[in-house]
C-alpha positions, 0 to 999 in steps of 0.5 A: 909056023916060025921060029927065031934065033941066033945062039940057041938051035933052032929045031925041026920036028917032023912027023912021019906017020903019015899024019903030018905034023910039025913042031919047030922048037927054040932050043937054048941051053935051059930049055935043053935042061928044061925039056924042050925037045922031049916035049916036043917029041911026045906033041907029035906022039913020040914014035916016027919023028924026023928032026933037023938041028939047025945053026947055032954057037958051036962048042968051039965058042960057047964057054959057059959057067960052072953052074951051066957045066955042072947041071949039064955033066949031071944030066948028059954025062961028060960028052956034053962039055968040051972043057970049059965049052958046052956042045948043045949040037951034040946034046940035042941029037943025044936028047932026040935019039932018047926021046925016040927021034930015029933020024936025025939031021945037023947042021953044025955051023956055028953061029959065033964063028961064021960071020953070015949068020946073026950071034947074040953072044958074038955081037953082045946082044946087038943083033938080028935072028935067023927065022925056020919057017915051016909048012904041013900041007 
């Protein structure tokens, strides 16, 4: 299994049951809006599910619109905004815990600021992708 990106956080999902189970999700400012983690969560059956948030653009980089700031104060309350700057690492782990995800891991490096990982805001769409690969044995 394998999943790409370069702004959006890329998210594994593990399941804990003894079942195994993966689920690697691509999860960009809509998506988290959309549902994507909670989708995920309830794929694996919702209940012992560890997951890990990988790189990407951090709140110290990642300005974005009224528009994108109004749906996510609406939705995630103020946390979610650090003024003009959304903070999707700390709306995905508030998300995971919500869905039932007890453990849950971050990676808060941001993708814009740290030049050895690919940025499509930073390099103005021109770039390469970070790649999660992941196994169930």
């Amino acid at each position: 299994m394998l999943k790409l990106a370069a702004d959006c956080l890329p998210v594994a999902l593990a399941r804990q049951n003894g079942n195994p189970g993966l689920a690697l999700l691509h999860a960009g400012r809509l998506g988290l809006l959309e549902g994507i983690l909670e989708a995920g969560v309830a794929a694996l059956g919702g209940r012992r599910i560890a997951a890990a948030v990988g790189p990407g653009i951090g709140p110290c980089c990642y300005e974005v619109g009224e528009e994108i700031a109004d749906a996510y104060r609406a939705r995630f309350g103020g946390e979610a905004m650090r003024g003009r700057n959304l903070d999707l690492w700390t709306v995905a782990e508030r998300i995971l815990h919500s869905a039932g995800v007890e453990h849950v891991e971050r990676i808060d490096i941001c993708t814009a600021c740290n030049a050895e990982f690919f940025s499509h805001r930073r390099d103005g769409g021109v770039t390469g992708r970070q790649g999660v690969i992941g196994y169930v044995a």
